[in-house]
N, C-alpha and C positions, 0 to 999 in steps of 0.2 A: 432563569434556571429551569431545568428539565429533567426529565429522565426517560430512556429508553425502553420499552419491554415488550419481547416477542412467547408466540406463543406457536408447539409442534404438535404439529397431527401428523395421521400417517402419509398424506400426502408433500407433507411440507412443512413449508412455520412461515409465519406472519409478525410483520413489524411495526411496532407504533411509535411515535418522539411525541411525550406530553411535556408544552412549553408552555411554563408560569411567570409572571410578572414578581421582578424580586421586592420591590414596593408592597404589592397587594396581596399577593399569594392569588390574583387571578389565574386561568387558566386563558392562556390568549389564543391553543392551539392545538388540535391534535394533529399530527400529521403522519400517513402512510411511510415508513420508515425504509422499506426494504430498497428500492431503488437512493435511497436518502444514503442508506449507509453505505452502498458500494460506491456512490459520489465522497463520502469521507473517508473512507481510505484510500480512495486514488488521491484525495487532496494531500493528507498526509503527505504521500509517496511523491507528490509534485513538491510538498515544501523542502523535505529531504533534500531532494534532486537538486535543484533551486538552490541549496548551500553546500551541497560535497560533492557534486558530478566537477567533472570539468567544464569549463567554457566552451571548447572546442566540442565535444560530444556532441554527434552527427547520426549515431543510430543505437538502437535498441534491439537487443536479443530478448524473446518472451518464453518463458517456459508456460504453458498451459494456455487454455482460451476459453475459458470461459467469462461469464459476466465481471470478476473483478479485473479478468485482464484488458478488456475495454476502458475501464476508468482507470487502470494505472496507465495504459500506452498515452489515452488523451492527457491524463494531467503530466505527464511527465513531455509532450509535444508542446504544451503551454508553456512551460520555461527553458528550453532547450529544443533550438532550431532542429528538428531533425528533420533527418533527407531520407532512413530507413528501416526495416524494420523485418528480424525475422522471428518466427513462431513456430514454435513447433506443442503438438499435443499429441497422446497416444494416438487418437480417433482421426484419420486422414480429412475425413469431411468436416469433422468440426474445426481443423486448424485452418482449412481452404476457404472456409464459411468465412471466416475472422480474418484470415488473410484479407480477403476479396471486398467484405466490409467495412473494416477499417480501412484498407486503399481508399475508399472513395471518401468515408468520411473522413480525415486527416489531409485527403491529397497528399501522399508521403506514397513511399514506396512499400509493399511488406508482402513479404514470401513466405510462404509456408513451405516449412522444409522436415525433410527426412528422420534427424532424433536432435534431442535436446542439445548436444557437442556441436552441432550444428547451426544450431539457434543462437547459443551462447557464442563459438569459435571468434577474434575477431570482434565484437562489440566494444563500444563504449560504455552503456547502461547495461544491465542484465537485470530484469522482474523475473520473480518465481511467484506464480499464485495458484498453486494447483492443492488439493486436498490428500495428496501423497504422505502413507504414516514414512514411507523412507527417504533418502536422500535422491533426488532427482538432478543436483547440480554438483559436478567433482570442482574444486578448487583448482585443479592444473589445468581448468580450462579457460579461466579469467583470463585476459588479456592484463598486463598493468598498465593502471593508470585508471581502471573500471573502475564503476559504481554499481553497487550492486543493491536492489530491492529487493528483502524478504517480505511478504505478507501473507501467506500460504497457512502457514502453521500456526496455530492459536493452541497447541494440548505441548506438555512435557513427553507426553507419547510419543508425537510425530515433529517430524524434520524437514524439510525439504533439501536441507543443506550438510554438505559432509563436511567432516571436523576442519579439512583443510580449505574448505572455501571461509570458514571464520577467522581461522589462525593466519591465512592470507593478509587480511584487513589490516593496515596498518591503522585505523579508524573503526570503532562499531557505535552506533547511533543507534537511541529507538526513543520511541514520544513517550515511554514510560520505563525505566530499570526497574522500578517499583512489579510491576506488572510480567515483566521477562520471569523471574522468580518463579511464577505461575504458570505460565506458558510458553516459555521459550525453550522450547525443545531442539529447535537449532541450535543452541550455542552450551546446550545440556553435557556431551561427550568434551566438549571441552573446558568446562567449569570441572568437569568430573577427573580429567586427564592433570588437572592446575594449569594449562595452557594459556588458562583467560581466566581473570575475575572480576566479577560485578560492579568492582572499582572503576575497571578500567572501560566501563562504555558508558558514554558520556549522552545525558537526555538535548535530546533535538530543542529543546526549549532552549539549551543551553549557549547552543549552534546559533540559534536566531537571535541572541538577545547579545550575541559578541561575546559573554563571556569565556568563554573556548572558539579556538581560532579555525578550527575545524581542517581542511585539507590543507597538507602541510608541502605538499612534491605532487608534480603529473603524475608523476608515476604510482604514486599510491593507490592502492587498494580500497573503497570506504564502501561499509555497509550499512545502511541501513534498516533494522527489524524492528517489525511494523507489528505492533499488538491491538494497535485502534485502542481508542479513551472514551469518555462517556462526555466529556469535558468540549471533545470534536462534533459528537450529534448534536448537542448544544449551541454549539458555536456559528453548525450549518443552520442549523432549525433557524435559529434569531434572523438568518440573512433570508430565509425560505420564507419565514412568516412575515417577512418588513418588505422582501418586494412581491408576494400574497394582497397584504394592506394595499400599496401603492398601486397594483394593478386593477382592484378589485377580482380576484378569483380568488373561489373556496366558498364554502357555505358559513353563514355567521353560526357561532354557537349561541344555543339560545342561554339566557341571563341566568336561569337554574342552575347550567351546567357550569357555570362560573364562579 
């Protein structure tokens, strides 16, 4: 058992995972968090993938490039053969940057292109991970049969997504509905419209475990909105501190602090 907690200053914020023994109430672990949690929500976005993409899905359109779009392109290359990839971001150098670097590490193809219709036009996969309060992807840009990754928007404020790229979906998935309530501000104009309700998007938990059959036609639409859980840094911690143990790396804590 654990739990997560960061702390902001003016230059930034810092992340901790403190991981305890559910027997002892030890502390077996602290671990630097920040590169921790952008590996947990690209895994998310690979499990996703992994149950509602299609088989055939061969490439990836990215909206944004920053550090969560590195961990959702790699976790979603890990279960779905891709051969491409395009990106696009406001800032030309930083799309080029992440184009050029992910090329090598992926060995995949991925261009950085022009504006986001561009990124998206044509894909199989579409990620949005950008800090944008407004919509950055139109719905009539989907191709069908796509699968589409939200992870961008964690406030009721901001969106990445317009009304029609949700009402598309014949599928909406997310690792938490509990949690959407709170923060999903993508799917907010259309809970507000009645287009969609909260009944009707079904937890990823549900997805993996067979109870819901998940993609029903190629041709459908699925989304997946990505809120990230406390229950996922946990989940990673336990694998991070078990091969920590087995490799010897990290410093022991000493018996006080336990």
């Amino acid at each position: 058992m654990g739990h997560k907690v960061y702390t902001t200053y003016p230059e930034g914020s810092r992340f901790h995972l403190f991981l305890y023994h559910t027997e002892t109430g030890d502390l077996l672990a602290i671990i630097e968090a920040s590169w921790h949690g952008l590996l947990r929500t690209g895994a998310a976005t690979g499990v996703a993938t992994k149950y509602l993409a299609r088989r055939d899905a061969r490439s990836v359109g990215i909206i944004g490039s920053g550090a969560h779009a590195r961990t959702q392109l790699e976790a979603v290359c890990a279960v779905r053969p891709i051969r491409r990839a395009h990106v696009y971001s406001p800032t030309p150098e930083h799309r080029r940057r992440f184009a050029a670097e992910m090329a090598a590490s992926l060995d995949i193809e991925v261009a950085a292109v022009e504006s986001a219709q561009e990124a998206v036009g044509g894909m199989d996969i579409v990620i949005t991970a950008t800090k944008s309060p407004a919509p950055v992807l139109r719905g009539d840009w989907l191709e069908p049969g796509a699968h589409l990754n939200a992870m961008g928007s964690n406030s009721l404020l901001r969106r990445e997504l317009d009304p029609l790229s949700v009402e598309r979906a014949t599928l909406i998935v997310a690792d938490s509905v509990e949690q959407l309530r709170l923060e999903g501000g993508d799917l907010l104009a259309s809970i507000v419209s009645g287009k969609l309700r909260w009944g009707q998007i079904v937890p990823l938990g549900s997805i993996v475990a067979a109870r819901h059959p998940g993609r029903q036609a190629e041709s459908d639409i699925t989304l997946f909105k990505s809120s990230g859980l406390g229950a996922q840094d946990v989940a990673l911690g336990a694998v991070i501190y078990q091969r920590a143990v087995e490799r010897g790396v990290g410093a022991e804590l000493p018996e006080s602090a336990r």
